[in-house]
N, C-alpha and C positions, 0 to 999 in steps of 0.2 A: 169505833168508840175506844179512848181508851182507858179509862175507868168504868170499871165493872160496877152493877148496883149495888152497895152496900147492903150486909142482909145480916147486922150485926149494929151495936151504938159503938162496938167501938170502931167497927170498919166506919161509921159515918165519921168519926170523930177523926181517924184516921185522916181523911181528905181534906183535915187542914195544913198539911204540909205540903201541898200543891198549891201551882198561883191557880187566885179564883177566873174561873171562864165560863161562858155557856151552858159547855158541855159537866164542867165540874157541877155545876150549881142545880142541872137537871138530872144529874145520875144522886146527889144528895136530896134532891124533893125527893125522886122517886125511892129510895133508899127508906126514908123517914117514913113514905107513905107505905110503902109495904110492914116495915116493921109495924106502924100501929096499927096494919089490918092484922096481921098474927098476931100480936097479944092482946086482939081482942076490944082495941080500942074503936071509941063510934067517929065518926066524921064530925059531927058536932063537938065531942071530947078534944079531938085535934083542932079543928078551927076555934074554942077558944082559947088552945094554947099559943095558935099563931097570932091572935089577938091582942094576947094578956101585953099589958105594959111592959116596955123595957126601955134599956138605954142603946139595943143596937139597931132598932128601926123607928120610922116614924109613924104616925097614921096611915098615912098615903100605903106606904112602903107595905105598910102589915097589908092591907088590905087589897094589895096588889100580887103577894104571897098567896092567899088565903084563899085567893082565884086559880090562880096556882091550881094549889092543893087540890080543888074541888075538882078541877081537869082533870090534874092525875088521881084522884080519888074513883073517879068513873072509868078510867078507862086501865088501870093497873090490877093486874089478879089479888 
């Protein structure tokens, strides 16, 4: 692998100066989903942020994230 999981927002934030790929895109899930398990956030709290409206996905999109998430929610320390 060659990105490490991010265990910071800014190391997430960091990994936009990489082109986006696979392996970028699952070391940044996994990255986001550790960090809101340490400060404490609930998986529900997360999945409606993955949810909330915005201008950079669609419905489809968020909700194909949010599954995502719930994967690595289970199975990420």
């Amino acid at each position: 692998m060659q990105h490490a999981i991010p265990r910071s927002p800014e190391e997430v934030s960091a990994l936009r100066r990489f082109p986006v790929s696979e392996e970028l895109l699952a070391v940044a899930i996994a990255g986001v989903v550790g960090l809101a398990k340490r400060q404490g956030q609930s998986l529900e709290d997360l999945s409606a942020e993955v949810m909330a409206e915005d201008a950079l996905l669609d419905g489809v999109q968020r909700r194909w994230l949010q599954e995502i998430i719930l994967k690595a929610w289970a199975v990420l320390p």
